[in-house]
N, C-alpha and C positions, 0 to 999 in steps of 0.2 A: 362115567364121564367126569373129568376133574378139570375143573378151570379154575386160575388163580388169577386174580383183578386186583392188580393194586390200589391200597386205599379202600375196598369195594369185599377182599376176603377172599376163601375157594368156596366153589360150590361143586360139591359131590352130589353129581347127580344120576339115578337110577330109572326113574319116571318121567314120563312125559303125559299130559294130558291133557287132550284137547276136546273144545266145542267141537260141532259139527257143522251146522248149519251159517251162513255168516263166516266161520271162520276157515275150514276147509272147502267146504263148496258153497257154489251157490246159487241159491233155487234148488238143493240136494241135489246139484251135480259137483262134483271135485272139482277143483282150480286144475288147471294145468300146472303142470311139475310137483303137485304136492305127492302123486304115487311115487315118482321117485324120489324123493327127498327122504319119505317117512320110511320107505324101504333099507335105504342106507342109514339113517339115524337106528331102525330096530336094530342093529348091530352093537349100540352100543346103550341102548335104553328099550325099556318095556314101554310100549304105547298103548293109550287107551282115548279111546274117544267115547266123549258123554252127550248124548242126545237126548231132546224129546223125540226127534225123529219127526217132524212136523210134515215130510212129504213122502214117508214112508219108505223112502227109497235108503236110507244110511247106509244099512247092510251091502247092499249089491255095491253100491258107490264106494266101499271098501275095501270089495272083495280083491285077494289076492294082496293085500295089505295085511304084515302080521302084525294085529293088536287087537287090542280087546275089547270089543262094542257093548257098552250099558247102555241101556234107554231107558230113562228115568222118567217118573211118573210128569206130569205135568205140571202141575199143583208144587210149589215149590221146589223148583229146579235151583236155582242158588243154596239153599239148605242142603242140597243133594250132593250137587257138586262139592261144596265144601266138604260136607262130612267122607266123599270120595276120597278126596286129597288128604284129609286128615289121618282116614284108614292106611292108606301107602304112605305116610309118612311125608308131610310140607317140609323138613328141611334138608329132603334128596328128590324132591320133583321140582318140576319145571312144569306153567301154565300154560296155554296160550287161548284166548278166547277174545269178544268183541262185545257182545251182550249184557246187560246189566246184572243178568241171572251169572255172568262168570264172576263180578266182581270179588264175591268172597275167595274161591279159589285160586285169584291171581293174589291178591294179597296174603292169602295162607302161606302159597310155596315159596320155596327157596329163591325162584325165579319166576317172573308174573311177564307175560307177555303179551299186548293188548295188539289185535290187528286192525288193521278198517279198508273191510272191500263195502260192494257196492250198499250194502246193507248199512252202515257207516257202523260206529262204535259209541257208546253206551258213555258219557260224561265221568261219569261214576267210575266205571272199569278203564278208562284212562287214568284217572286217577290213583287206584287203585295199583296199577303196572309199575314193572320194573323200566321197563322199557314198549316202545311202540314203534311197528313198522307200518308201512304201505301197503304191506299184502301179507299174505300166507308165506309164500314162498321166501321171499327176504329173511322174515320169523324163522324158519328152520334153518334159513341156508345159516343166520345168527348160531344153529349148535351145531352146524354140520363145520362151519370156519368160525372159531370160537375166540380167532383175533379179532374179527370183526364186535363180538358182545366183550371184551375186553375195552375197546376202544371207545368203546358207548357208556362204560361205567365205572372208568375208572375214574379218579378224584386226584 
């Protein structure tokens, strides 16, 4: 996926990766519209979503979604995350998280995208973002109509 932002660059992006908890569902259930969003974005990016997995439920709340579910250990999940993004490579992924444990991974990648549903979002990891939506689904619909993340950052 190629977007060009005037003022702002292109960003060649391959990766996609997301929290779970807070950013796709919540209470580890899925938002509404995030299966089809991430369905039609796997077409043109590899997804992965990074959990602790706090209500056990990620896996099934995924299921039929093609990506790649890690659950990382508890015990320093921002170290984790980071070094996730670091391994696929921060200047062809794309973030999206809420949590203060995302913070590092939104500032690594190419594109940092901070959300805030009911859980709200983390000072830091606003900070941190390239950009910030209302929900989950705005955040994707952002790669799915890529004029829309055009319009938000260019200069």
């Amino acid at each position: 996926m190629r977007i060009q932002i005037p003022g702002y660059g292109e960003l060649t992006l391959q990766s996609l990766v997301m929290d779970y908890n807070g950013t796709l569902a919540i209470d580890g259930k899925p938002v509404d519209g995030v299966r089809d969003a991430l369905i039609k974005l796997s077409e043109d990016l590899d997804l992965h979503v990074l959990t602790a997995d706090t209500f056990g439920i990620a896996r099934e709340g995924l299921e039929g979604i093609p990506c790649r579910l890690t659950i990382l250990p508890k015990d320093d999940q921002q170290g984790g995350k980071l070094r996730f993004v670091q391994d696929l490579g921060p200047g062809q992924t794309v973030s999206i998280g809420n949590g203060r444990n995302d913070q590092l991974m939104l500032k690594a990648s190419a594109l940092g995208i901070a959300v805030i549903l009911k859980e709200g979002a983390s000072v830091e990891t606003l900070q941190a973002a390239d950009v910030v939506c209302p929900c989950i689904v705005s955040a994707l619909e952002l790669l799915l109509n890529p004029l829309r993340l055009t319009a938000t950052l260019r200069s």
